[in-house]
MARMINU-565965 format. One record per residue (C-alpha): x, y, z; residue in three letters; chain. Coordinates in steps of 0.2 Angstrom, whole numbers. Example, Ala and Ser with C-alpha at 12.3 -4.5 7.8 and 13.67 -1.06 7.14 Angstrom:
2
(rec (62; -22; 39); Ala; A) (rec (68; -5; 36); Ser; A) 
END
This chain:
500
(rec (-16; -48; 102); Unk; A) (rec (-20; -41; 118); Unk; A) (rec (-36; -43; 129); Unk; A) (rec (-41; -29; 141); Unk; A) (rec (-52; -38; 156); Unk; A) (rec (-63; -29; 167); Unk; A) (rec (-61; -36; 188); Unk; A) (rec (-69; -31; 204); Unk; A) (rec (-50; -28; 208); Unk; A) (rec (-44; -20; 196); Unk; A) (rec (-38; -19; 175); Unk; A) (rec (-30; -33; 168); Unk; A) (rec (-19; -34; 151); Unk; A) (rec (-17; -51; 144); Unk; A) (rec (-9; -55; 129); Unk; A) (rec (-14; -71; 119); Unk; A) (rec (1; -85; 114); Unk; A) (rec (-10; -97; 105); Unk; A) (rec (-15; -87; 91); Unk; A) (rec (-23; -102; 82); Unk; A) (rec (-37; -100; 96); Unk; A) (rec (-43; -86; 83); Unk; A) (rec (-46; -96; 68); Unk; A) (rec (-54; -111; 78); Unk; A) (rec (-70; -116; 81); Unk; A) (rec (-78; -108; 95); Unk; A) (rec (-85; -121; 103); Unk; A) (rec (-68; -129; 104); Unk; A) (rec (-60; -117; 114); Unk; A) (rec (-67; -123; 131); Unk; A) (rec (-56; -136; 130); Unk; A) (rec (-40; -125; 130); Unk; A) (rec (-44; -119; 146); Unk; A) (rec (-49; -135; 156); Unk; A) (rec (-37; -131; 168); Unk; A) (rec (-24; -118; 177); Unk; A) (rec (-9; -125; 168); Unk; A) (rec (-19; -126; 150); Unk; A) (rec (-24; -107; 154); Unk; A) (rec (-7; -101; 156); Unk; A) (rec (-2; -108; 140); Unk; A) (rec (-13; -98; 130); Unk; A) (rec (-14; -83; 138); Unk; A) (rec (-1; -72; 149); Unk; A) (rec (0; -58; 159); Unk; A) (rec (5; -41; 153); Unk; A) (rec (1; -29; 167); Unk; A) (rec (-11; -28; 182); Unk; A) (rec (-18; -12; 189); Unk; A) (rec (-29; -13; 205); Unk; A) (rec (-39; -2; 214); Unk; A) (rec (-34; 7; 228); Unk; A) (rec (-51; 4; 237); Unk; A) (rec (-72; 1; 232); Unk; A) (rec (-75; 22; 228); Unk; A) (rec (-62; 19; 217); Unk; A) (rec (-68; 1; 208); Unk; A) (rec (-88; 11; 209); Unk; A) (rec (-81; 24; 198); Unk; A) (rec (-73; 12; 185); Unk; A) (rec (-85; 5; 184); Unk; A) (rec (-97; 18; 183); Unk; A) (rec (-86; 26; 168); Unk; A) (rec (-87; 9; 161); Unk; A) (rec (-108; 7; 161); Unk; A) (rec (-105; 24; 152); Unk; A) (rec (-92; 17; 138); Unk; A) (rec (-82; 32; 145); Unk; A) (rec (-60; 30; 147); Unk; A) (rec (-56; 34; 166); Unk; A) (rec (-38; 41; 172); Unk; A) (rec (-36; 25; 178); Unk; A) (rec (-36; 14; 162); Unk; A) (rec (-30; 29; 150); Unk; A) (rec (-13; 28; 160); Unk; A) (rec (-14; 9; 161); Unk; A) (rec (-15; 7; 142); Unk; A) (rec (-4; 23; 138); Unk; A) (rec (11; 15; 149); Unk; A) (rec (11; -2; 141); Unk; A) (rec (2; 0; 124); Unk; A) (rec (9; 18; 117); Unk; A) (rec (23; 21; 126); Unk; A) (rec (29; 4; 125); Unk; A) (rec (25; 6; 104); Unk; A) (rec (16; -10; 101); Unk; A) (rec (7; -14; 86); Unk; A) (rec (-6; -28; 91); Unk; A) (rec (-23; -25; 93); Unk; A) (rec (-32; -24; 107); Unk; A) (rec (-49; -35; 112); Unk; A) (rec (-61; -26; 121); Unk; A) (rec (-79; -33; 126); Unk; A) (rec (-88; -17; 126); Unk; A) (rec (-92; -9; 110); Unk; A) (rec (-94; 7; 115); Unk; A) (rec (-79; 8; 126); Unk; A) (rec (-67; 2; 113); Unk; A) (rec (-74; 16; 102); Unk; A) (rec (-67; 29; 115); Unk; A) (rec (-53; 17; 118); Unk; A) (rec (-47; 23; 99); Unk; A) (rec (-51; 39; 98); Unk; A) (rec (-43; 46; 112); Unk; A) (rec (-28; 34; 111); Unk; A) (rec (-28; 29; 94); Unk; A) (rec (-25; 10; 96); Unk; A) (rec (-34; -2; 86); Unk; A) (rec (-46; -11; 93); Unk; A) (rec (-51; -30; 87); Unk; A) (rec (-68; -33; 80); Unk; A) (rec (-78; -43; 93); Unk; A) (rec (-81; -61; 90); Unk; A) (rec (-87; -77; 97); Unk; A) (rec (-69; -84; 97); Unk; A) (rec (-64; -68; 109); Unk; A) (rec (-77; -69; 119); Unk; A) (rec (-73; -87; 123); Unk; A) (rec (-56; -82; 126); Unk; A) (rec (-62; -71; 138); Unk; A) (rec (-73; -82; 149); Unk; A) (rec (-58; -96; 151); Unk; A) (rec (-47; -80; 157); Unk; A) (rec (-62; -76; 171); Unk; A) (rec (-62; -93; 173); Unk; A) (rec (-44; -96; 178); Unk; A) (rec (-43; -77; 185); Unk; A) (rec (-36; -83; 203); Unk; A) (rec (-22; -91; 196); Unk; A) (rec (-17; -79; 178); Unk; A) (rec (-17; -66; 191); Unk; A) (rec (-2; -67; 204); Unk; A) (rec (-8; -62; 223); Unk; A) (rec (-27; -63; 220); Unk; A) (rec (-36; -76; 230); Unk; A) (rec (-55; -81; 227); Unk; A) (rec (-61; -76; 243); Unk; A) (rec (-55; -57; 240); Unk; A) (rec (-62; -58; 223); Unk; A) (rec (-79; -62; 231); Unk; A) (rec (-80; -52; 243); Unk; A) (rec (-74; -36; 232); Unk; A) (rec (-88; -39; 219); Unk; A) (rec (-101; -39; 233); Unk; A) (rec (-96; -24; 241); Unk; A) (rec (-94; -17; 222); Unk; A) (rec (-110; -24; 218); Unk; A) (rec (-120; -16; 235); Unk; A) (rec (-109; 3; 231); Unk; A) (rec (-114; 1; 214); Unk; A) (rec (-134; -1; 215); Unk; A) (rec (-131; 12; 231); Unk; A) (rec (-126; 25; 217); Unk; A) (rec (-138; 21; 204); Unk; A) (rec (-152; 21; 215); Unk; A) (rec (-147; 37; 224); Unk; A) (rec (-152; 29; 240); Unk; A) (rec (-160; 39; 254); Unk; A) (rec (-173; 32; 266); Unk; A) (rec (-182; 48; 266); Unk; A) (rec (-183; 48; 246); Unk; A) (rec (-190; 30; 243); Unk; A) (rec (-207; 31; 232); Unk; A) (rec (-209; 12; 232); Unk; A) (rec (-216; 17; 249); Unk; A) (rec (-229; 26; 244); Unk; A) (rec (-235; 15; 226); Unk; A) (rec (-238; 0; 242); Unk; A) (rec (-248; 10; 252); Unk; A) (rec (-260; 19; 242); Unk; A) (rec (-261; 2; 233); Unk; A) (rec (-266; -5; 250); Unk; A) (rec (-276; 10; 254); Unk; A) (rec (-288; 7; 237); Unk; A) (rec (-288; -12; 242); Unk; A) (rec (-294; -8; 260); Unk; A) (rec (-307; 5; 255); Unk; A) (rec (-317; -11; 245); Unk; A) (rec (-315; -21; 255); Unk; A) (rec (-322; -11; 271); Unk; A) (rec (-337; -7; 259); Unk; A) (rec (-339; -27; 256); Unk; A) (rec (-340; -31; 274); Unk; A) (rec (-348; -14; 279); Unk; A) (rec (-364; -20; 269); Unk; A) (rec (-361; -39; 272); Unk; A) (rec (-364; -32; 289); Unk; A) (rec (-377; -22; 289); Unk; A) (rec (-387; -35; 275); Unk; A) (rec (-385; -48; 291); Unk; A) (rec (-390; -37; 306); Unk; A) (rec (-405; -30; 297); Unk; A) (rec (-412; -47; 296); Unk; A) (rec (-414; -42; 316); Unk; A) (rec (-414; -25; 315); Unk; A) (rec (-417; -16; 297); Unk; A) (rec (-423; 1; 302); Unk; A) (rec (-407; 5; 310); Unk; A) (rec (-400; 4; 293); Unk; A) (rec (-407; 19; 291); Unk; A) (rec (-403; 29; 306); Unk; A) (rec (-384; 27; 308); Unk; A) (rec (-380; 29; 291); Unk; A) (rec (-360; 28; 293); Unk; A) (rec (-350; 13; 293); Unk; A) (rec (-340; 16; 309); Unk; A) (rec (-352; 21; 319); Unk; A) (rec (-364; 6; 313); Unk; A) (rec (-354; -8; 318); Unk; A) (rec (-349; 1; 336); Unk; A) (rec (-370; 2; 338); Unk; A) (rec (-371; -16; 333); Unk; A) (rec (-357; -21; 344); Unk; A) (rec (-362; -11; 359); Unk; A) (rec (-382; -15; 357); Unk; A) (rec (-383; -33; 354); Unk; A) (rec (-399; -37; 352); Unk; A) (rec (-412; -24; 348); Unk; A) (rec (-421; -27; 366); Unk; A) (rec (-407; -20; 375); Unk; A) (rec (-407; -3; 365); Unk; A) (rec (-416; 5; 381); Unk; A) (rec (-403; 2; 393); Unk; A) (rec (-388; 5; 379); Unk; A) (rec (-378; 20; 383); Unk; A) (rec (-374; 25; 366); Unk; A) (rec (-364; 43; 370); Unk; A) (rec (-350; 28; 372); Unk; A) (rec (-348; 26; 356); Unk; A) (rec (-350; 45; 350); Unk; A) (rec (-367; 43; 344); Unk; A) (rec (-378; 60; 346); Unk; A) (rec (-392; 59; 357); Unk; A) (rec (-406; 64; 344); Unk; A) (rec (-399; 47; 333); Unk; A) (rec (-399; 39; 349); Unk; A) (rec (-417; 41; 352); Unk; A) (rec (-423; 37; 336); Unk; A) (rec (-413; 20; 338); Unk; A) (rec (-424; 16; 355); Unk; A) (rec (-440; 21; 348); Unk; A) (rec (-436; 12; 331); Unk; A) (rec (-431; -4; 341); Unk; A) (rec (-450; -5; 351); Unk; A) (rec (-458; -6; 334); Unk; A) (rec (-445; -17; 324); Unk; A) (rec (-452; -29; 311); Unk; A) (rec (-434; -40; 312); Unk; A) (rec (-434; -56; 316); Unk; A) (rec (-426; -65; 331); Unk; A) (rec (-408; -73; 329); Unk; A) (rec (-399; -83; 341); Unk; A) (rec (-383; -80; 351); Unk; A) (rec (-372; -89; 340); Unk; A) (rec (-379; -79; 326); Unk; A) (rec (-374; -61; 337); Unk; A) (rec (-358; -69; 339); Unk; A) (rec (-354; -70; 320); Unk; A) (rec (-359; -53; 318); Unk; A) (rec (-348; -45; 333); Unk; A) (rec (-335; -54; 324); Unk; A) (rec (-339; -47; 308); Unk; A) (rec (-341; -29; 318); Unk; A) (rec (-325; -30; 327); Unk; A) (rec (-317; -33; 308); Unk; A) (rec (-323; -15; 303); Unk; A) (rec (-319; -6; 315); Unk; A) (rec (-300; -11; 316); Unk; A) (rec (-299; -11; 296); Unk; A) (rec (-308; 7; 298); Unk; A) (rec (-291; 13; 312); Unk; A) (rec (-280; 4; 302); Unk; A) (rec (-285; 14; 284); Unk; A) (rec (-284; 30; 295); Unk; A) (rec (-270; 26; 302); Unk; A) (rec (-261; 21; 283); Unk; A) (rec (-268; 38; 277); Unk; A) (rec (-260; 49; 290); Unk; A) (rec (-243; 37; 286); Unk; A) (rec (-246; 41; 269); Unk; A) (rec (-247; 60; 270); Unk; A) (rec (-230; 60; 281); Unk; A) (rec (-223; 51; 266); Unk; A) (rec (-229; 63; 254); Unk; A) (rec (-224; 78; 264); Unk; A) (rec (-205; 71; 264); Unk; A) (rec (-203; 65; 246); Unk; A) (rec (-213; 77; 235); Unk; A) (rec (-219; 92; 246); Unk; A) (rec (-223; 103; 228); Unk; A) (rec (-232; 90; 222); Unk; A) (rec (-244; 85; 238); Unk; A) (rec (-247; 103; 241); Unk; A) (rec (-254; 105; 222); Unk; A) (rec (-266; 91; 221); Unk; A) (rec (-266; 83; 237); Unk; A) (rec (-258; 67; 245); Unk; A) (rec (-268; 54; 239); Unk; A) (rec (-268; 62; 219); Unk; A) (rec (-251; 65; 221); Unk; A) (rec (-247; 46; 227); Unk; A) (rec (-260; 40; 212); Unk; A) (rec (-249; 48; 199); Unk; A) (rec (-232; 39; 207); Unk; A) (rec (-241; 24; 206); Unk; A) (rec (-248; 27; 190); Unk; A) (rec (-230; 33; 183); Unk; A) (rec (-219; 19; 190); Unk; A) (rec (-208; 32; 200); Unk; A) (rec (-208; 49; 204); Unk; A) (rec (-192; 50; 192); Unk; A) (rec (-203; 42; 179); Unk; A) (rec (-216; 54; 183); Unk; A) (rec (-204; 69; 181); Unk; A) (rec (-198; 64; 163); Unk; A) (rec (-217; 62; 160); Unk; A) (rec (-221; 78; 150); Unk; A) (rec (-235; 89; 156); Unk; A) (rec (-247; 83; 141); Unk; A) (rec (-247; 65; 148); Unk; A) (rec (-248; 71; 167); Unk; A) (rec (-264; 78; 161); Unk; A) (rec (-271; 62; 155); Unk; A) (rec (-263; 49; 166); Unk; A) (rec (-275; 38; 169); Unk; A) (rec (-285; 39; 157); Unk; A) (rec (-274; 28; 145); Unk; A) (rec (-291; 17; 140); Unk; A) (rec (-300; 33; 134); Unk; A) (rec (-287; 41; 125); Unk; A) (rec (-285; 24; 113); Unk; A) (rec (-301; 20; 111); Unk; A) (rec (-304; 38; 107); Unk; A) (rec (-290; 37; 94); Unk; A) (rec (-297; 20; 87); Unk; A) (rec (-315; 27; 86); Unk; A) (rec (-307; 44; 79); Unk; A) (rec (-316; 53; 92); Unk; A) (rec (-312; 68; 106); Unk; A) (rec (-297; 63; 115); Unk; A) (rec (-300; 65; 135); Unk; A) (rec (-296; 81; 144); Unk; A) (rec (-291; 76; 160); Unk; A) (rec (-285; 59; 171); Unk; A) (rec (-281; 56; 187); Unk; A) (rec (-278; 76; 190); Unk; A) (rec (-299; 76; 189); Unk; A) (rec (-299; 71; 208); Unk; A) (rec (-290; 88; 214); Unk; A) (rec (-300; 100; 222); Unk; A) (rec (-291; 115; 207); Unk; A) (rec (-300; 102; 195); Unk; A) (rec (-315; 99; 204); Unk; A) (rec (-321; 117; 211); Unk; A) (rec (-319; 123; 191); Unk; A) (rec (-334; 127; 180); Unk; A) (rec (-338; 111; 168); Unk; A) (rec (-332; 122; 153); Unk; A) (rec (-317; 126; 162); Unk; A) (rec (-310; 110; 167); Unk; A) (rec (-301; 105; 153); Unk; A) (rec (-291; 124; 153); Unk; A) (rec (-288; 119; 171); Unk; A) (rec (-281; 103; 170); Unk; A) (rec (-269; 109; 156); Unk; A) (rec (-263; 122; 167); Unk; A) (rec (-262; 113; 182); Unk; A) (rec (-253; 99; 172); Unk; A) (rec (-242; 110; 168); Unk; A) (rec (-238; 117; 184); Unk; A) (rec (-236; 100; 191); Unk; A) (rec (-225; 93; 179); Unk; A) (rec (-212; 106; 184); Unk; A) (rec (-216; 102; 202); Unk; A) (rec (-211; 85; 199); Unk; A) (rec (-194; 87; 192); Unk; A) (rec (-191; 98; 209); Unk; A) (rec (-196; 84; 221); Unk; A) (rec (-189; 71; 212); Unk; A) (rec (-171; 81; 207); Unk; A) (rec (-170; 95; 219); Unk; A) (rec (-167; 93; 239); Unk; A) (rec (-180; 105; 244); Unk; A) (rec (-190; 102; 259); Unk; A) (rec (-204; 115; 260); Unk; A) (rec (-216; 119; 244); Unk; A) (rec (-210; 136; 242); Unk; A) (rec (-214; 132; 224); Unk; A) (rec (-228; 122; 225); Unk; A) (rec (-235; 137; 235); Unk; A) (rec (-232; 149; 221); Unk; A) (rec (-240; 140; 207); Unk; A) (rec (-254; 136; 216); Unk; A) (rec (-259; 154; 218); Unk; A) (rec (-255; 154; 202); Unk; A) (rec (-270; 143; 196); Unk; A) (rec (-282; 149; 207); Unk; A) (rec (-279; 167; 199); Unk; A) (rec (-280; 158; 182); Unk; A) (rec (-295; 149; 187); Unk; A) (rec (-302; 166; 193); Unk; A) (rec (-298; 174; 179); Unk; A) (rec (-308; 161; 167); Unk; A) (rec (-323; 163; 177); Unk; A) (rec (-324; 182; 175); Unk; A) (rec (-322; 180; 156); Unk; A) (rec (-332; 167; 157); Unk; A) (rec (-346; 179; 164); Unk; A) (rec (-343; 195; 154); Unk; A) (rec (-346; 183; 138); Unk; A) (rec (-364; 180; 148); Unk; A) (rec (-368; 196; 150); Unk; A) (rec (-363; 206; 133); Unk; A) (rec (-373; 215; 122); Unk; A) (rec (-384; 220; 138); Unk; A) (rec (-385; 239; 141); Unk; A) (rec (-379; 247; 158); Unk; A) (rec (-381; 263; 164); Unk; A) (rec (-367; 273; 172); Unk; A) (rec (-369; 284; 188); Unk; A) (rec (-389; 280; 187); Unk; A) (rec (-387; 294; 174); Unk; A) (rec (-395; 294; 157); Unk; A) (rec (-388; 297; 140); Unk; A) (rec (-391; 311; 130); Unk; A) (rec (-397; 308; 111); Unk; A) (rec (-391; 322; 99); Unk; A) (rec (-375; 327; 107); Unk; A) (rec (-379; 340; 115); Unk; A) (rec (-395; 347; 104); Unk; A) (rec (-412; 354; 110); Unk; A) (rec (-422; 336; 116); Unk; A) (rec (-434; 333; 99); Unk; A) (rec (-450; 339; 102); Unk; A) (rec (-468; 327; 102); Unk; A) (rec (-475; 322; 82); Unk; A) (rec (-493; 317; 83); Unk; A) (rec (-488; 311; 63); Unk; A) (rec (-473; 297; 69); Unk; A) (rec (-488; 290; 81); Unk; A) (rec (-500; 288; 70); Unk; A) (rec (-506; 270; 68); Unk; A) (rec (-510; 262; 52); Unk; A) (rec (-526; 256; 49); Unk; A) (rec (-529; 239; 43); Unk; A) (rec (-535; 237; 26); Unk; A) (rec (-555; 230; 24); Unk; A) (rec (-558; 210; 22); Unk; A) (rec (-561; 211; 3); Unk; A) (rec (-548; 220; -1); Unk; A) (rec (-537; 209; 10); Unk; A) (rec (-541; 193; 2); Unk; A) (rec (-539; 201; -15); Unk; A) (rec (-521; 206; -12); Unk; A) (rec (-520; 186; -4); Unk; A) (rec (-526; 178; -21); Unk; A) (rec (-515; 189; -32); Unk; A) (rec (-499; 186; -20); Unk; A) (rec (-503; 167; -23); Unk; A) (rec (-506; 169; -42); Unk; A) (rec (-492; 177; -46); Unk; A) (rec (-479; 162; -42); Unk; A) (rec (-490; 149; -51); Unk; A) (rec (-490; 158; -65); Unk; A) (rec (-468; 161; -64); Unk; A) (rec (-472; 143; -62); Unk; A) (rec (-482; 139; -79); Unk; A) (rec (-471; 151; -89); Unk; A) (rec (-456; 141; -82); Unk; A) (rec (-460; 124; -86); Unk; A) (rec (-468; 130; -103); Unk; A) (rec (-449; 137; -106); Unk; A) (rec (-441; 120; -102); Unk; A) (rec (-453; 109; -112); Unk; A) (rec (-450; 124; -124); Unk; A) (rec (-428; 119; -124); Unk; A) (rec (-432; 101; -125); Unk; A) (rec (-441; 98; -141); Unk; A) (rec (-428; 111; -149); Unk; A) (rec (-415; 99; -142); Unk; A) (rec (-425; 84; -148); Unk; A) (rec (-426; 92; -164); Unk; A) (rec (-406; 96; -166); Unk; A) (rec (-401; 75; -162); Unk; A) (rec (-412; 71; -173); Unk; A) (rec (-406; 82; -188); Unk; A) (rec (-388; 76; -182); Unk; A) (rec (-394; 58; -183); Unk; A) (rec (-401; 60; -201); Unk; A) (rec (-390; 57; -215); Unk; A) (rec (-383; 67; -227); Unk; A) (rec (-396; 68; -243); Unk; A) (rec (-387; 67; -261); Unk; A) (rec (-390; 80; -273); Unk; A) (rec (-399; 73; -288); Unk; A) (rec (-387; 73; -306); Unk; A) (rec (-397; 81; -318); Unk; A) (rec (-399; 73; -335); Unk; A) (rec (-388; 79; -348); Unk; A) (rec (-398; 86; -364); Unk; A) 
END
C-alpha cells in the first residue's frame, strides 16, 4: 500500500512494509513508531516533491482545502504510480481528494480507517528523519510562513477593507450614547439640588455641564461670561435672572468638586463620540461607499454588525436585509401566527422615514432590494465612488414619489373637476331643455288620519303573514305526529270468517 502525505514542504509518497499494521489493533500501532529506527522499518520512502517556494505550497494547499488535483501532485502520482504500473492502492486522508485522485488518474484509492490514520500520525511524527534533507527548523518555519500566506488569501486582506473596524465602533458608539445619557442626568439630578431651574433653560447635555463647570456656584452667575462657552445671550440672561430667585439649596466645595469631576466626564465622552462618529463615517466611505450613501453611515454600520460581515451581509438576500433586526418580531409573529414585520434596522433611514405610514413597507421592500445589490458591489467589487449607490437612490425617491401620487389620486377619485373653467353641455349638442312648472311641483303631505291609517295597516299586515305562518307549521306538525304514529301502530289481522 502506498500513503500520499501532505508537508508544508512538499508531497511525500510512502510505501508501507509491515502490512500486518493493517490488521492490528489501532491502538497498537503507536508502539511501532516509538522511534526513528522503528519508523523506518514500517514505512519507506517512494518519492519526495517539494515546493519551489510559499505561493507555490499556498496554492497546494488551496487546491487541497478544495479536494481539487493540482499540476503538481497529478505529475507526482502519474510518474511513479501510472507510469511506473503499480497496482497497490493508495491511502489518502481526504475524502474528497481521493475521489478526484481516482477519477482523473484512475488509481484506487484505500478506504479510510483508524489503522491508516494512525499510520499516518507516526509518519508526521518521524517526518524529519523518513524524509532525507529536511530539518525541523525548516519544517517550522515553512508551516508558519504557509500558515500566515494562507489566512492572507482566505481573508483577502486589505487594511482599507476590514469591517471588523466598523462592528467595534458603532458598538462602542451605542455603549457611549447610554452612558452619556446616565451621567448627563446623574448630573443634572445632582446640580439641581443647587440649582434646578437651570435644568430647564439649558436643555442640551454639552452645553449643560460647560454652564456647570464654568459657573460654579449659582452666586457667581452675574459675573460668568457665558459667550465662552457658546451659550446665547437670551439663554444667558434667563440663567442670571433664574439664579437671584433660586429655591436650591446650598452645597459645599467638596460637593462642587464631585460635580466638576462628573462634568468634565461629559464633556470629553461628548468629543470622544464625535470624534468616533467622524472615524466612523471615514470607514464607511472606504469600505462600502453604495451602501453608506443609501441609508447612511450609522444604518449602514448597524447592518454589518447586525450581519456578521459585510460578505455575510452580501449573501443575505434582500427579504432578510428588509427585516434584519427585527428577528424577535418575526418569530414571535410566526409563533402567535400573526403579521410578520415589514421593516428592521432599514426603519432608521431617512428613504424609510420621510415615507407615508402606508408606504413604508413598499419602501423598505424596495430599498432592500436596492441595498442588497449594493452590498455585493462593496463587499466584491473594488469600486471607490457610489456611482451605483447614487443611481438607485434616485431610483427610490422617484418610487417613493410615485407612491405618493397614486396614493393621492386614490383620495381624490369619484370628485368631479371642471376643465378650462368651462362647463358641460347636456344633450350633445341639443337646444338647452326648457323650464317645467310640472317636474317642480312639490307633493303635498297626506292628512294625519289618513297617515296613521296607512301606519296601522303597514303594521298589520306582517302580524298577520306572521299568524298565517305559524298556523301552517303547527298545521305540518300534527300531520307529522300523525304519520309516526300510524308507522308506530301494528299491523291489524283481518278477521277469518266462519265457515257455514
Amino acid at each position: 500500500m502506498l500513503l500520499l502525505l501532505e508537508t508544508p514542504a512538499g508531497y511525500a509518497l510512502f510505501s508501507l512494509k509491515n502490512k500486518k499494521l493493517l490488521k492490528a489493533d489501532a491502538d497498537s500501532i503507536f508502539e511501532s513508531f516509538k522511534t526513528e529506527a522503528d519508523a523506518q522499518r514500517q514505512v519507506s520512502l517512494t518519492a519526495f516533491q517539494k515546493f519551489a517556494d510559499t505561493k507555490a505550497a499556498m496554492e497546494a494547499a488551496t487546491e487541497l482545502t478544495e479536494g481539487t488535483v493540482g499540476k503538481g501532485l497529478k505529475k507526482l502520482l502519474k510518474k511513479n504510480i501510472v507510469d511506473a504500473g503499480l497496482e497497490e492502492n493508495l491511502a489518502v486522508l481526504d475524502k474528497t481528494l481521493g475521489v478526484s485522485i481516482n477519477k482523473k488518474l484512475g488509481i484506487e484509492v484505500a478506504v479510510l480507517s483508524d489503522n491508516v490514520k494512525e499510520i499516518m500520525r507516526g509518519i508526521r511524527m518521524h517526518m524529519t528523519a523518513l524524509i532525507e534533507g529536511l530539518e525541523e527548523n525548516e519544517v517550522k518555519s515553512m508551516a508558519l510562513g504557509l500558515a500566515h500566506t494562507l489566512s492572507r488569501f482566505k481573508l483577502k486582506f486589505s487594511p482599507d477593507k476590514v469591517d471588523v473596524m466598523i462592528m467595534q465602533a458603532v458598538g462602542l458608539l451605542d455603549d457611549l450614547d447610554k452612558e452619556l445619557n446616565n451621567f448627563a442626568m446623574r448630573l443634572r439630578e445632582w446640580y439641581g439640588w443647587h440649582f434646578p431651574e437651570m435644568g430647564k433653560i439649558v436643555t442640551e447635555n454639552l452645553a449643560y455641564a460647560k454652564v456647570v463647570k464654568l459657573m460654579g456656584l449659582k452666586t457667581a452667575a452675574k459675573d460668568t461670561d457665558f459667550s465662552k462657552v457658546g451659550v446665547p445671550d437670551e439663554i444667558a440672561g434667563e440663567v442670571r435672572a433664574a439664579a437671584e430667585t433660586s429655591m436650591g439649596t446650598e452645597i459645599t466645595s467638596e460637593d462642587l468638586t464631585n460635580i466638576h469631576t462628573l462634568a468634565d466626564r461629559v464633556v470629553e465622552l461628548t468629543e470622544y463620540r464625535a470624534s468616533l462618529a467622524e472615524y466612523l463615517k471615514l470607514r464607511m466611505n472606504a469600505i462600502a461607499p453604495n451602501l453608506t450613501h443609501m441609508v447612511g453611515e450609522l444604518v449602514g454600520a448597524r447592518l454589518i454588525s447586525q450581519a456578521g460581515s459585510l460578505m455575510s451581509l452580501a449573501k443575505h438576500p434582500s427579504s432578510t436585509v428588509q427585516i434584519l433586526g427585527a428577528e424577535k418580531a418575526l418569530f414571535r409573529a410566526l409563533k402567535t401566527k400573526k403579521s410578520t414585520p415589514k421593516y428592521g434596522l432599514i426603519y432608521h433611514a431617512s428613504l424609510v422615514g420621510q415615507s407615508a405610514p402606508n408606504l413604508k413597507g413598499k419602501i423598505s421592500r424596495v430599498l432592500a432590494a436596492k441595498l442588497s445589490l449594493c452590498c455585493r458591489v462593496d463587499a466584491l467589487g473594488d469600486q471607490v465612488e457610489p456611482t451605483l449607490g447614487k443611481e438607485f437612490k434616485d431610483y427610490v425617491e422617484k418610487r417613493l414619489s410615485s407612491l405618493e401620487e397614486g396614493g393621492m389620486r386614490s383620495l381624490t377619485k369619484g370628485v368631479s373637476r371642471q376643465k378650462d373653467g368651462k362647463k358641460k353641455d347636456i344633450g350633445n349638442g341639443a337646444a338647452p331643455a326648457q323650464y317645467s312648472k310640472e317636474s317642480d311641483v312639490v307633493e303635498e303631505p297626506a292628512p294625519k288620519k289618513k297617515r296613521k291609517a296607512e301606519e296601522a295597516a303597514a303594521e298589520e299586515e306582517p302580524a298577520t303573514a306572521k299568524k298565517k305562518k305559524k298556523k301552517a307549521q303547527e298545521a305540518e306538525a300534527e300531520a307529522e305526529a300523525e304519520a309516526e304514529e300510524e308507522a308506530q301502530e301494528p299491523p291489524k289481522k283481518k278477521k277469518k270468517k266462519p265457515k257455514e
